[in-house]
Each structure stands twice: as C-alpha cells, then as structure tokens.
C-alpha positions in Angstrom: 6.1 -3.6 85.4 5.2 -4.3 89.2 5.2 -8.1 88.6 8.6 -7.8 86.8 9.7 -5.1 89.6 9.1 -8.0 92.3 10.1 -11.4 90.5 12.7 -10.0 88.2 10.9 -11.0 85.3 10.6 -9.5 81.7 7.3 -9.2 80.7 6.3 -7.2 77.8 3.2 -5.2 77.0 1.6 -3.3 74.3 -1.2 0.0 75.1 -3.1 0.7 72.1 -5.1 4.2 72.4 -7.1 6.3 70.0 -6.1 10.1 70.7 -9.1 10.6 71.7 -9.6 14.4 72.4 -10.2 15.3 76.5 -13.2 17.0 77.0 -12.2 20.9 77.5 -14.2 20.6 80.5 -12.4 17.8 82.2 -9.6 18.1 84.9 -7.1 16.5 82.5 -7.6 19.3 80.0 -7.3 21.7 82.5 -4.0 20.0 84.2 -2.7 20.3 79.8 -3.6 17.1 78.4 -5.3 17.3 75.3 -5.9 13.4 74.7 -6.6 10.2 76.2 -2.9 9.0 74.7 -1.5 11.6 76.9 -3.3 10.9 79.8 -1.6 7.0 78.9 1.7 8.2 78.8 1.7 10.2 81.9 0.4 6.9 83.9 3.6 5.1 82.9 5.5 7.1 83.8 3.9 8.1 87.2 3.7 4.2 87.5 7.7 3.6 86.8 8.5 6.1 88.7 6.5 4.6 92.0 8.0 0.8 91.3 11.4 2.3 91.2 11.2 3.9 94.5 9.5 0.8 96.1 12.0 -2.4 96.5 12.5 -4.2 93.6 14.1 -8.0 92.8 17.7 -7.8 92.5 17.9 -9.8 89.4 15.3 -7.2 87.6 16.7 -4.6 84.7 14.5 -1.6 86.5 13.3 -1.1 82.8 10.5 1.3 83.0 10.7 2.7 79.7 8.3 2.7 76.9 8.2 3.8 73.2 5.3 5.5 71.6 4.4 4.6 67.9 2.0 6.6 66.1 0.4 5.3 62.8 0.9 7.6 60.0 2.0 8.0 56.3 4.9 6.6 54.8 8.4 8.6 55.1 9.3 7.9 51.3 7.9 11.1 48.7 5.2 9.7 46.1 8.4 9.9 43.5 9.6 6.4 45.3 6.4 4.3 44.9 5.4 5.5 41.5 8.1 6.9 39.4 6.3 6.1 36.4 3.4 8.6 36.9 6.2 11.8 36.6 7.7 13.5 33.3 11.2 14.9 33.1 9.8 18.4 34.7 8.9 17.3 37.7 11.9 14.7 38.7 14.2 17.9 39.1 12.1 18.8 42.2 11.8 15.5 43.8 15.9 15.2 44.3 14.6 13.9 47.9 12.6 10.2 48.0 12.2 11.2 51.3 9.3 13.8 52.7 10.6 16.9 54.5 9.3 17.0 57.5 10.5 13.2 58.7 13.5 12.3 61.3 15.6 9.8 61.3 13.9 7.8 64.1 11.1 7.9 61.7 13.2 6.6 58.5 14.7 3.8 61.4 10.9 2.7 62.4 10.1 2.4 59.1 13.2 0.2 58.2 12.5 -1.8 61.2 9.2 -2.2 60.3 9.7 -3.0 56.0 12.3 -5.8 57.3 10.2 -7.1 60.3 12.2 -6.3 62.6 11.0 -6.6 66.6 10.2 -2.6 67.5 10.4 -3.3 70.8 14.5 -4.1 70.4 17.1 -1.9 72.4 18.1 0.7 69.9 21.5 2.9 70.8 22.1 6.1 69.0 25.8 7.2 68.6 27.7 9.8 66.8 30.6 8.3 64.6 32.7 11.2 62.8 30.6 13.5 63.2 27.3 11.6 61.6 24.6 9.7 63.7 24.4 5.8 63.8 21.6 3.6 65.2 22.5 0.0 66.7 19.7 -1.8 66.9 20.2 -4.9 68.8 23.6 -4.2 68.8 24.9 -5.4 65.1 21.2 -6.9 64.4 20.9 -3.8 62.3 23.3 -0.4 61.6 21.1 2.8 60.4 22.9 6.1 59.6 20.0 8.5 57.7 22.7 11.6 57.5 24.1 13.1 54.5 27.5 13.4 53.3 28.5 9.9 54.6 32.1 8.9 53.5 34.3 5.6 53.0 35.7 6.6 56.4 32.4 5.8 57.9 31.4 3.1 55.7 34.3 1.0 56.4 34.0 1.6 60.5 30.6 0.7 59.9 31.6 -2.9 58.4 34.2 -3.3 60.9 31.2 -4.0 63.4 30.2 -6.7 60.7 26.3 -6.2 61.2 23.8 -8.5 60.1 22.2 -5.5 57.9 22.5 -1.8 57.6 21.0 0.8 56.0 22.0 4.6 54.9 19.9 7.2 53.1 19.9 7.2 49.4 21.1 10.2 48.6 23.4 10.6 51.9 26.3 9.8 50.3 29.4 12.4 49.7 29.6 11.1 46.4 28.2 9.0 43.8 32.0 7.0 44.5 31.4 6.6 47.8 27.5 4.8 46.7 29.3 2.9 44.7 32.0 1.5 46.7 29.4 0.7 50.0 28.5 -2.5 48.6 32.7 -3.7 47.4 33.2 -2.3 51.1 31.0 -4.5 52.5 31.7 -7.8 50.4 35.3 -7.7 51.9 34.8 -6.3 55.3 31.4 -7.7 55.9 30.3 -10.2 53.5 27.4 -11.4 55.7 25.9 -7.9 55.9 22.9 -7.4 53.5 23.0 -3.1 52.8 20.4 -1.6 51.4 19.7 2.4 50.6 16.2 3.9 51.1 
C-alpha cells in the first residue's frame, strides 16, 4: 500500500492467517482480540489509515481497503449435492437448497468462486425495487439472492446486458416469472449466460 501510496501503483496482495487463538495472557487479548487474524485486520487498517494521512501520488486510487475470506462449508443444503440419498418425507422440509444461516455475500463468494471469477474484483451493492443487486465488475456479473423477484426486475436487470447473472432458486414470485427469466434474457440479453442456485 505504501509503495502504491508513493508511485501511484496498483499492487495487489494476499494475507493468509490461521485464527490462531491470542494467549489470554497477552496484551492483544487484553486490548479484545481473540486471534492472530484480528490482530491482522487491525494492522491494515491502522496501516491505511497512516498512508492516507501522509502525501500520496496524485495518480494513486487511495485504495486501502481489504476483504476478508474465511474457508468454510458450502452455502447449498445436502438436498442440492445429493438428491438421490432423500425419500418423499424428507423433500417437504428441505424447500430451501440453501443453509439458513448464510447471507447473500456468502451465496455471491460462492458464485464468484464456482465460475472463477477474480475475488478481488470491485463489487457494488444496490437496491433495485426494493430487492438487492450485486455488480461485480460492473456487468462482469449481476447477483440478486432475494426472494419474490419479478419480471419488473428481471427485465431491468437485462437492460444492463451483463455477461452473467445469477438469482436464488427459489427467489422467484412465481414459478412464471422462473420461467420467463431465461425468454427475457434471450431477447434483452442474448449474450448473458443466467443461471439459478
């Protein structure tokens, strides 16, 4: 960041840490962090902060931001990997391929990541009727993970003629509206792959 701070450069970098647990002992524990990650975070942004009040090129983007990614399970309920291990019974409780306790930044990371998409491209979050929408890259890739989406939406969506976007399976006002996404798209959009999840 200091480099890009005096040359106007745009170097990236990735920090890989273990949260490792702080010793209760230590004077990070004591100041509230409970892991080495934290400690991590809390140096960028101590760091950032410095380089921004120092003088900086005039060609540089003052980015100082950073994402934090954390390895974990998938987002999609068993139901979606292995339908043929369930009877009738149980497929009336698994309505949702998606596990409670996710967010739609975690649905996007995991779309970015199943396409191979860069994680470190600018993502914008905007609400369009009333629903959220993620533009990645700008039109590189449209996300809305919200329920009761309409053709309203759908066809604003095209308008921005994306190269691929993605809605949540069951997020749909209607089973009409499911169907029509992908006619919508062919005329609007034809370039735009869509895909449910």
């Amino acid at each position: 960041m200091q480099l890009n701070a005096e040359d106007g450069g745009n170097r990236k970098f990735i920090m890989i840490q273990i949260p490792e647990p702080c010793d209760e002992k230590s004077e990070a524990f004591k100041a509230g962090f409970k892991t080495i990650a934290e400690i991590g975070k809390e140096r960028i942004r101590r760091a950032g902060k410095k380089i921004l009040e120092g003088e900086c090129h005039q060609n540089w983007n003052k980015d100082v931001g950073f994402r934090v990614l954390r390895v974990d399970s998938s987002n999609m309920a068993e139901v979606y990997y292995v339908p043929d291990a369930l009877d009738q019974g149980q497929l009336k409780i698994l309505t949702n391929n998606i596990k409670r306790d996710r967010t739609p930044e975690d649905l996007l990371f995991q779309v970015l990541l199943d396409w191979g998409v860069d994680l470190s491209l600018p993502i914008r979050k905007e609400t369009l009727q009333g629903k959220t929408v993620f533009f990645v890259d700008e039109n590189a890739l449209l996300a809305c993970f919200d329920t009761g989406v309409n053709e309203k939406l759908v066809k604003e969506l095209a308008g921005f003629q994306p190269l691929r976007v993605v809605f949540r399976d069951n997020g749909f006002l209607s089973d009409a509206v499911k169907i029509n996404v992908e006619q919508i798209f062919k005329q609007m959009s034809p370039g735009t792959e869509v895909k449910a999840i």
